[in-house]
Structure formats: C-alpha cells, structure tokens
C-alpha positions, 0 to 999 in steps of 0.5 A: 519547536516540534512543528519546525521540525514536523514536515522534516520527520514525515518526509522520512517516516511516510515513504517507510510506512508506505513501503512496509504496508506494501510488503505487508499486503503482498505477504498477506495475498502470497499466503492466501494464495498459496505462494502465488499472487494474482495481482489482478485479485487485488490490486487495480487500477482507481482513476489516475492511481495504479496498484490500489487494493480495491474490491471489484466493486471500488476502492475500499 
C-alpha cells in the first residue's frame, strides 16, 4: 500500500529538501564571507546545469 502512494509523497517532499538545502548553502557562503556572497566562489556552471556548488576543479 505505501508504494501506491510513494511517487505522491516525494513529489512534495523533494522541491522542500531542495529549497531548504538551498537556503542552508547560501547561509553557510554569507557567514564565511561576512554578509557578502561571491557567488562566482561557489556555485558554477556543471554542463547543462547551472548554480551547482562545485569546486574549481568539478562538481563535488
């Protein structure tokens, strides 16, 4: 019975885990920086993908 309902559940649960990590990553970059975010820092561009948190070197 709990399959039936699991593509329902995570439809709702993935966008909010999504959203919240989001929030927590930016956070995380204001505090290091001291209120300023240098996105450029951070977050790039991965292939087709944009605002990945990824090192210089690749997406880790």
């Amino acid at each position: 019975m709990s399959d039936y309902y699991s593509a329902l559940v995570s439809k709702k649960i993935f966008p909010k885990l999504d959203n919240l990590a989001d929030r927590k990553l930016r956070g995380w970059a204001k505090r290091r920086e001291k209120g300023n975010i240098n996105k450029d820092k951070y977050w790039r561009t991965v292939g087709e993908r944009n605002w990945c948190v990824s090192t210089e070197i690749g997406f880790e």
